[in-house]
C-alpha positions, 0 to 999 in steps of 0.5 A: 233566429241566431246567425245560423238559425239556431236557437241554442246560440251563434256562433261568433267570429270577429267580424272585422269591425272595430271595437271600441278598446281594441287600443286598450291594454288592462292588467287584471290582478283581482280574483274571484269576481268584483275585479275579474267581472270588471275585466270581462266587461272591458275585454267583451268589448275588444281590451286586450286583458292579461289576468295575472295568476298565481302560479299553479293555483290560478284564480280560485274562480277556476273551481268554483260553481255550483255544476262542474262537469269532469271536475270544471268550472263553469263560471270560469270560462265565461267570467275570463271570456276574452283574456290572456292569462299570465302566471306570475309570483307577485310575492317575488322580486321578479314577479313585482318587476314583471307587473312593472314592464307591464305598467309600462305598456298597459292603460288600466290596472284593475285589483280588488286585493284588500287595501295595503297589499299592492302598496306591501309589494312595492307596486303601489299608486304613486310607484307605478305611475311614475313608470307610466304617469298615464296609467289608470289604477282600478281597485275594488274593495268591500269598504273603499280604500279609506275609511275606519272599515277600509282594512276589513275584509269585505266580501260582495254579500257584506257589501249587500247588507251594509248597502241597505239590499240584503234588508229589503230582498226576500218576503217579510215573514223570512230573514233577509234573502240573497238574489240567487247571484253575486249582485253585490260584486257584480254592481261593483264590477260594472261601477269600476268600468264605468269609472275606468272610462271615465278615467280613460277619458279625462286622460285624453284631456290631461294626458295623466291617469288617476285611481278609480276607487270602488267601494262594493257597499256603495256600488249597491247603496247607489241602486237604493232609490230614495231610501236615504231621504224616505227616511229623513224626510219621512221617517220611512223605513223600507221593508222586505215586501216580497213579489210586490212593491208598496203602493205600487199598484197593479204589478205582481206575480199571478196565478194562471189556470195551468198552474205557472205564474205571470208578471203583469206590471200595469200601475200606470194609469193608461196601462191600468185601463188597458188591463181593465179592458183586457180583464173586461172591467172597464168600470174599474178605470172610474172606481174610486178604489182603482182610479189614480196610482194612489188610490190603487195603491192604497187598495193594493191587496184587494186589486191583485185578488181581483187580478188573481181571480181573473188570471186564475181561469186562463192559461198562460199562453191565452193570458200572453195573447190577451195582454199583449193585444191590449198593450199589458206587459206581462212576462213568464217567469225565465229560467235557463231552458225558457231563454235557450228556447225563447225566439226573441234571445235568439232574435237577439244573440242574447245566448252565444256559443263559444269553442271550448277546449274541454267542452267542445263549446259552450252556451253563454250569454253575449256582450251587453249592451249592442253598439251599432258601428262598434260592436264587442264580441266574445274572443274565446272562453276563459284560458287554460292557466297560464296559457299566455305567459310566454307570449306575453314576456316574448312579444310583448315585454322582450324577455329572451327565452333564457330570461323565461326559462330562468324565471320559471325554473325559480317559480316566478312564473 
């Protein structure tokens, strides 16, 4: 069970442990979602994170989803779970020197603007890090910031087809299919904390940061497995296979006696012979046609038939206990109200609940991955636009309230 028993998420407050960022200060300047994910990833664990926004318009991710109770995003609060929003025209003079002073008192700037647009503003690399020559500039695009395509716009599902995933996602009779999810820019996003760790820590040891330069295309061709060398060595090219993968053998989505679906994943020999002691088959363990990962692989349809037939007459909940007794894994299909009611999300925390201005609170998922000393915690769900400017030009950049005023009355804020 959660914190306080319920299974529908915790509550969470800070605990007055240390998160490992709390020391870190990010200028997020990106939109929509390959920047601000990567945002939310390094303000989940305690960065203090200042999206900067347009004036009046916000991100555009505070309208978009597929639900919009009373007119409002639900993507919004969580993806700008933790952050300071800071309005400011950066097509200004003023609003350019604003991003400045905050160079001056920040460790990584994250854009995902398309290549030459910072560089238009006078806010380029090179500018700014003679500013803070310790500061770590984070910038996600569809192509990488060289290349002949670097000028293209590029979106996360362009990056997914030219990254070899769109190809192979969905079933062969079809059209390459979408995962139902923004993965290509979500790939991106967590490739750009990562590097920005990398980055923080190669400053420890030079004292100077550096530009972490993210290609949405090749944040989703690393996760292509062997598919390069299948081809040049093997002149293999990967196709769509639907709920399967070739030659990898038992492990498939079967059919149960109540009419739901169940994902055995049994291809290892040991465990193959522990499904075949579930399914009482012990013969098949020494069947030439099932007896090593190739040859079950080779015989692949014939096995999930097999394996089909047996599911076919008990239930799922009597197929969990089977399979679970004999060392299977196996698992439902999830979808929202299966993890909302699941005793090992709540065991876990995976599901939170968050205080929301309009909403009163709402259900999320929590900070991945868990750390043992340091762990992160969700602050508050995305802000209200511009909720944070004056505090941020007052306390942290020393703008007197006339300066403020100023700046808002000419729009810049």
């Amino acid at each position: 069970m959660g914190q306080n028993g319920d299974l529908l998420g915790t509550k969470l407050g800070h605990d007055g442990k240390d998160t490992p960022l709390s020391d870190i200060r990010v200028i997020e300047m990106g939109q929509l979602l390959a920047g601000p994910f990567a945002g939310q990833l390094l303000g989940d664990f305690g960065a203090d994170v200042i999206k900067v926004e347009d004036p009046g318009v916000g991100d555009p991710m505070r309208q978009w989803g597929r639900e919009k109770p009373h007119g409002l995003s639900l993507w919004w609060p969580v993806v700008a779970r933790g952050k300071r929003s800071l309005t400011t025209n950066l097509r200004t003079k003023e609003g350019q020197d604003i991003i400045r002073d905050l160079v001056k008192e920040s460790d990584i700037l994250i854009e995902n603007f398309r290549p030459g647009t910072l560089e238009k503003w006078g806010l380029d690399y090179e500018t700014l890090k003679s500013i803070n020559k310790k500061i770590i500039m984070v910038r996600v695009t569809g192509y990488g910031q060289s290349g002949p395509y670097s000028h293209k716009a590029g979106y996360g599902s362009i990056g997914e087809a030219m990254g070899g995933l769109r190809y192979v996602t969905g079933d062969p009779s079809t059209a390459p299919s979408r995962a139902g999810i923004s993965i290509g820019d979500s790939l991106a996003a967590t490739f750009a904390a990562l590097g920005a760790m990398m980055a923080l820590h190669s400053r420890d040891r030079t004292g100077v940061g550096q530009v972490v330069d993210v290609a949405i295309y090749e944040a989703v061709l690393a996760m292509m497995e062997s598919l390069i060398p299948e081809f040049t060595l093997a002149n293999y090219i990967r196709e769509r296979t639907g709920s399967i993968l070739p030659n990898v053998a038992p492990s498939n989505i079967y059919p149960t006696k109540d009419a739901a679906l169940i994902l055995i994943a049994a291809n290892q020999d040991s465990v193959f012979s522990r499904l075949c002691d579930a399914m009482e088959k012990p013969e098949y363990v020494s069947d030439p046609r099932f007896s090593t990962h190739s040859s079950r692989g080779a015989h692949q349809g014939l096995l999930d038939e097999i394996i089909s037939e047996w599911t076919s007459r008990h239930s799922t909940s009597e197929l969990e206990v089977i399979l679970d007794k004999n060392g299977v894994p196996q698992g439902k299909i999830f979808r929202a109200p299966d993890m909302l009611s699941d005793p090992h999300f709540a065991a876990r925390d995976a599901i939170v609940s968050v205080d929301h201005p309009d909403f009163g609170s709402i259900l999320m998922q929590n900070v991945a991955p868990k750390l043992s000393d340091t762990p992160g915690y969700i602050r508050w769900a995305g802000p209200e636009l511009g909720a944070h400017t004056t505090e941020i030009l007052q306390s942290l950049l020393g703008y007197s309230p006339d300066q403020i005023k100023q700046l808002s009355t000419k729009g810049v804020i």
